[in-house]
N, C-alpha and C positions, 0 to 999 in steps of 0.2 A: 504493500500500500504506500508508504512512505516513498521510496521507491521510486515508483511510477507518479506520484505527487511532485518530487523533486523533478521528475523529467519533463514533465508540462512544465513548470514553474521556470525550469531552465530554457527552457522551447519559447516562452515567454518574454523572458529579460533576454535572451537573443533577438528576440522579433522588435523591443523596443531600442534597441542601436540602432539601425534603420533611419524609423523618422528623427532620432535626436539629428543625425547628419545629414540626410536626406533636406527635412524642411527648411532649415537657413541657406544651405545652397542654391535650391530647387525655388526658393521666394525670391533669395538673389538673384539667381541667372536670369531666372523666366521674368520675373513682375509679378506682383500679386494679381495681376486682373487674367495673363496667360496660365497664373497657375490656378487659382479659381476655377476657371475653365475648364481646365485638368482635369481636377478633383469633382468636377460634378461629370465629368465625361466617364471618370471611374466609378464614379457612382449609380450612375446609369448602368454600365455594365454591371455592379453588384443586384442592381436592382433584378435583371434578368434571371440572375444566377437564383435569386429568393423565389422568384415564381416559378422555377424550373427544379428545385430543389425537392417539392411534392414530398417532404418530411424525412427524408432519408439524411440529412445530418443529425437530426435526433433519436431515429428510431433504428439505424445499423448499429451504431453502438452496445444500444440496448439488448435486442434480438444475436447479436454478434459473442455480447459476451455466455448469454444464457443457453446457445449453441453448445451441445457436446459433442456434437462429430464432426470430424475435417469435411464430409461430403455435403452437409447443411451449411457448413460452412461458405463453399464454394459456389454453390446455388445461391448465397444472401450476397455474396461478391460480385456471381455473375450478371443478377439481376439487377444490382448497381450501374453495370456497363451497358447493361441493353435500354436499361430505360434510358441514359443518358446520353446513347447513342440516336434514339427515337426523337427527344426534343430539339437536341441540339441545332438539328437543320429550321427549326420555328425561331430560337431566340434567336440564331445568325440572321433569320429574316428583318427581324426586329430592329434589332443594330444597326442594320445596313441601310433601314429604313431614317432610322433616327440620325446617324452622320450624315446619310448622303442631303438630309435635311439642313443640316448644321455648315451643312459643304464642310467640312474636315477634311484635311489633305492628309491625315494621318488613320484613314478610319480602317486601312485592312489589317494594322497592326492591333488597333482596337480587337474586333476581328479575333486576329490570331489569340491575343487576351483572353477573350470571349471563349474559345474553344478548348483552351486549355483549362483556365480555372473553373469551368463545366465540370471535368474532370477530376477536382480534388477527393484527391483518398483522404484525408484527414478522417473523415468518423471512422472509414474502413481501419487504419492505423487505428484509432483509440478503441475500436471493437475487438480488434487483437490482442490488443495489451502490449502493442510493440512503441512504446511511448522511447527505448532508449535507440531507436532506432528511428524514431523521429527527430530526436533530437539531432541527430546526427546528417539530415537530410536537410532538413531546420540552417543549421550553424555554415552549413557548405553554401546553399542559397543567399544566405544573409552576407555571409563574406563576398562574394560575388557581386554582391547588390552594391557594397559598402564599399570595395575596391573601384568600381565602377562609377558611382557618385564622384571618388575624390578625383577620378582618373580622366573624366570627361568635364569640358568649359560649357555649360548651360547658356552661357549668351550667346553662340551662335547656334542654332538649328535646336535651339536645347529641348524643346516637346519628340520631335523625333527622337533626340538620343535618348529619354528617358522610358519612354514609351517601349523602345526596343528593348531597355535594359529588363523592364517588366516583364515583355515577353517571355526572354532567356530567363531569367531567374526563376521565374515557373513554372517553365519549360525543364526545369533542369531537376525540381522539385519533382514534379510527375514523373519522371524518368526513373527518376532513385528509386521513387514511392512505388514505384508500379513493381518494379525490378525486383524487392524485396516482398511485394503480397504477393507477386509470382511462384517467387519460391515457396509460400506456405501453403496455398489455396489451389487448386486449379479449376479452370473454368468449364462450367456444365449447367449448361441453360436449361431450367426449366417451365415451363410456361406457367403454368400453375403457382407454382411456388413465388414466382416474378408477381400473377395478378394480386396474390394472395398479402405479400408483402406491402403492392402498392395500397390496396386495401385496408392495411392496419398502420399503414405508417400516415394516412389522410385526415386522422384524426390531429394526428401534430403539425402537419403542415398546415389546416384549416387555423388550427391554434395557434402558431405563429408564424402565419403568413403576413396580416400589418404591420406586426412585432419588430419582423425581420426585415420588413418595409424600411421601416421610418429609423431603424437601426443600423442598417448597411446602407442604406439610400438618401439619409436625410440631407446629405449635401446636396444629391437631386433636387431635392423637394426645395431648399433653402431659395437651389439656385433660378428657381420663377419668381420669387418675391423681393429677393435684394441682390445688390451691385455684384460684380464679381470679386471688387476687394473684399466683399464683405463677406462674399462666397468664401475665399482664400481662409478669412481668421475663423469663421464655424466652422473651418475641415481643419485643420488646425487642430482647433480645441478638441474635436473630436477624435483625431487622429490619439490623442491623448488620453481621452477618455476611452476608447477603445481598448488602450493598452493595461488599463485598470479591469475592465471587465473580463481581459483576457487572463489578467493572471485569476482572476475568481473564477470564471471559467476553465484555468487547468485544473485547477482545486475539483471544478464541483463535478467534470467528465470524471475523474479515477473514482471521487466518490459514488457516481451512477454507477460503475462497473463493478466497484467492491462490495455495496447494500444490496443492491441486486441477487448475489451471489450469499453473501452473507446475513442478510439482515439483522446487521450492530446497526444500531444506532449510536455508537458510544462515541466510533468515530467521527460522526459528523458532528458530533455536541463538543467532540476535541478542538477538531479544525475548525470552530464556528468561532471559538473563544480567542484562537492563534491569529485567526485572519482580522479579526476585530482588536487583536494587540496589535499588530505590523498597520492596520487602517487607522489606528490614533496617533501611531507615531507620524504616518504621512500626513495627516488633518494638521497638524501643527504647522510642518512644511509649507504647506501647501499656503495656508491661511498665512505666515508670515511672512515668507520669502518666494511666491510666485513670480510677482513683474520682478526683483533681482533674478531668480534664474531664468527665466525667459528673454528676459532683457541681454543677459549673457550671451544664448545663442542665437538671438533674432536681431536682425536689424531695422526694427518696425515699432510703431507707438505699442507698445505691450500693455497699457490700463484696461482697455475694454477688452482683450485678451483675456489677461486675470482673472477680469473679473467672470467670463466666461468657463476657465478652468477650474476656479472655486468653487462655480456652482456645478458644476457637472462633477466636480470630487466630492462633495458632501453628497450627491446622489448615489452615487456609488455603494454606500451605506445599504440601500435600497436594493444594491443590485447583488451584494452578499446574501441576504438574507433570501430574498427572492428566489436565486439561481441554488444555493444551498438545501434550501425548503421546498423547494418544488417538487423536479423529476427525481432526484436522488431519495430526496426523503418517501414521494407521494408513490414512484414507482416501485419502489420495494414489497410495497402491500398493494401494488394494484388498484391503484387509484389516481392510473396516469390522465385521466379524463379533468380529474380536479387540477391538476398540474397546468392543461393544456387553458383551462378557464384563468387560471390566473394571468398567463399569455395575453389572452384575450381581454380580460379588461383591461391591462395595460396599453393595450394599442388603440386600445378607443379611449381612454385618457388620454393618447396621444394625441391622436384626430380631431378630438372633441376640444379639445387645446387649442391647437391649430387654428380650427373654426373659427373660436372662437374670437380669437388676437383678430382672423382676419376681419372680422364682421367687425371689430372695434376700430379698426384701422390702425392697429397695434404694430403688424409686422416687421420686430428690429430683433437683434441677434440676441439680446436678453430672454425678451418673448418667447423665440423660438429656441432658445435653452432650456429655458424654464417650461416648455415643453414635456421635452426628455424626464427632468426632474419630479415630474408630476406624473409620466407613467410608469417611472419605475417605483414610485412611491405606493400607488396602487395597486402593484404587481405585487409589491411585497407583502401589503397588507392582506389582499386574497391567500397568498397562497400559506402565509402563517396563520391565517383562519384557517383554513383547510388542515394544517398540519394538525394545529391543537385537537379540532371538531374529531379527528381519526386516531390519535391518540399520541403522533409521533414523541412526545416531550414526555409522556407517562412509559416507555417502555424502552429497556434496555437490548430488549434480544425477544423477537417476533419469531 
C-alpha cells in the first residue's frame, strides 16, 4: 500500500517540474494572449477526450483490480482498445471541425494530440498495480519535456515548437505504456464482455461527465467570456491547482484498489489525517508567500494571480475529503451509485454558478474561480453525507 502510495505521489511531484518551467518560458516566449490561446486550444482537446472517455478512467481500475484471472484481464484491456478505437474517428471529426474554424495553422499537430492522448493507459496502469513502472515512464517523458522547454527559443515559431514537443512526449508515454501492459495482458476481444463493461462503467461517466467538463475544460469554457490574457492567468492558476488535486488523486486511486480488495477502512482514516497535516503546512505557504513565489518565477503582475491561487488552494480542502470519501470509501460496500451523485451535484454547483455570475453580468476570473470552489464544496458535503448515512466512520473492517 504505502508503496504504491509513494509511487503516485512521486509520479506527481515529477508531473509538477513541468509547468514550474514550462509556464514562465512559455508566457515569455509566446505572450500571454498567444499562450491563452494555447491553453484553451488544449482544453478543447481535453474537453473531447471527457466525452469520449464513457467512464473507463474510473471504472478499469476498479473492475481491473477485482479481476482474478490474467484472461478477464485481457478482455477489460482489450475492450479498452476497441472502444477507443471506435470513437476516435468522431472526436478527430470534431477537432478538425473546431481548428479548421479557428483557421489554426497548427491544427494536424493538435490532431496528432488528439489521437494519442485518446489512448492513455493511465487507469489501465493503476488497475494493474504497476504504479513503479509508471513512475518510470512518468520521469522519462517529463525529462524530455523539460530538456526540450530549456532547449528550444519560444519567440520564434514558439506554438509550433511546443505543440510538437507535446506530441512527442506523449507519444513516447504510450509507447513505454503500451510496451509494458503488452507484456502482462494479451489481447482477446470479446464482444460481450466489451458491451457489458461499457454498460456498467455508464453509470460513472453519466456521473462525471460535467464534472470532468468544467474540470479538464474550464479554460474552454473561460475562454468565451474573457480576454485571452485573462485566459492565460485562469490556466495558470489552474495548471496549479491541478497539481494539488493530482497529488490527492494519487492518494485516493491506491486507496480505491486497496479497500476494494480489503475492506480496512483504517487506512483511509490514516491517510485522511496525513494529507490534512502536509494541507496545513501548505495553507500557511500559500496564504503568506504566494505573489513572493510566483512573482519569482513569472514575469507578470502576480496580485490577481494570488489571489486566484489562494482560493482555489483552500478548495482543495474540498477536494480531499471528496475524492477520499467517495469511490474508495463508497465503492468498497457497493455503493458506487452514491459516489457517482456526489459527482453530480458538484457539476451542477458548477453550472448553476456559472449561470449565475452570467445572468448578473459578473463574468471576471474571481467569479469564475469561485466557481470551482463552490462545486467542490458541495461535492464534498454529499459525499461525506453519504459516507456517515452507510456507516463508513463506524466501522473498522467490513
Amino acid at each position: 500500500m504505502k508503496k504504491n502510495v509513494y509511487s503516485n505521489v512521486f509520479i506527481i511531484i515529477i508531473t509538477l517540474l513541468p509547468p514550474l518551467f514550462s509556464i514562465p518560458i512559455l508566457t515569455n516566449g509566446l505572450g500571454l494572449s498567444v499562450y491563452g490561446q494555447y491553453m484553451a486550444d488544449l482544453s478543447f482537446i481535453l474537453l473531447l477526450v471527457v466525452l469520449s472517455d464513457l467512464g473507463f478512467g474510473m471504472f478499469l481500475p476498479k473492475i481491473l483490480a477485482q479481476s482474478e484471472s490474467l484472461s478477464e484481464k485481457s478482455q477489460i484491456v482489450t475492450s479498452f482498445f476497441a472502444v477507443k478505437i471506435l470513437v476516435l474517428p468522431l472526436i478527430l471529426f470534431i477537432a478538425f471541425l473546431y481548428f479548421n474554424k479557428t483557421e489554426s495553422n497548427y491544427s494536424i499537430f493538435f490532431l496528432f494530440y488528439l489521437a494519442i492522448i485518446n489512448f492513455n493507459l493511465t487507469p489501465i496502469m493503476n488497475g494493474l498495480e504497476l504504479y513503479s513502472k509508471l513512475v518510470i515512464t512518468t520521469v522519462v517523458s517529463k525529462l524530455v519535456f523539460v530538456f526540450s522547454i530549456f532547449y528550444f527559443n519560444f519567440q520564434s515559431d514558439g506554438l509550433f515548437k511546443i505543440i510538437v514537443i507535446q506530441v512527442v512526449t506523449q507519444f513516447i508515454v504510450f509507447i513505454m505504456n503500451f510496451f509494458i501492459v503488452s507484456k502482462i495482458v494479451s489481447f482477446n476481444l470479446n464482444i460481450k464482455k466489451t458491451i457489458l463493461i461499457i454498460r456498467e462503467a455508464f453509470g460513472y461517466y453519466i456521473s462525471k461527465l460535467f464534472v470532468n467538463i468544467y474540470q479538464q475544460s474550464s479554460t474552454y469554457i473561460v475562454s468565451m467570456f474573457l480576454s485571452l490574457e485573462s485566459v492565460a492567468l485562469y490556466s495558470i492558476a489552474i495548471q496549479l491547482y491541478k497539481v494539488g488535486q493530482s497529488f490527492i488523486g494519487a492518494v485516493s486511486r491506491v486507496l480505491l484498489t486497496t479497500i476494494v480488495k480489503s475492506k480496512d477502512f483504517k487506512v483511509l482514516f490514516t491517510y485522511t489525517k496525513i494529507t490534512l497535516a502536509i494541507y496545513s503546512l501548505g495553507l500557511i505557504v500559500v496564504l503568506l508567500f504566494s505573489n513572493v513565489i510566483l512573482g519569482f518565477f513569472l514575469t507578470l503582475d502576480t496580485q490577481i494571480l494570488g489571489t486566484l491561487v489562494e482560493i482555489l488552494y483552500i478548495s482543495l480542502i474540498f477536494v480531499v475529503f471528496s475524492s477520499y470519501y467517495g469511490y474508495p470509501a463508497l465503492s468498497a460496500i457497493n455503493k458506487d451509485n452514491y459516489a457517482h451523485i456526489g459527482i453530480f451535484l458538484s457539476s451542477v454547483g458548477y453550472f448553476l454558478s456559472v449561470t449565475f455570475f452570467y445572468l448578473m453580468n459578473h463574468m471576471g476570473l474571481i467569479q469564475l474561480v469561485l466557481c470551482i470552489f463552490f462545486a467542490d464544496l458541495i461535492g464534498m458535503l454529499s459525499r461525506l453525507y453519504y459516507a456517515k448515512k452507510f456507516g463508513v466512520f463506524c466501522v473498522n473492517k467490513l
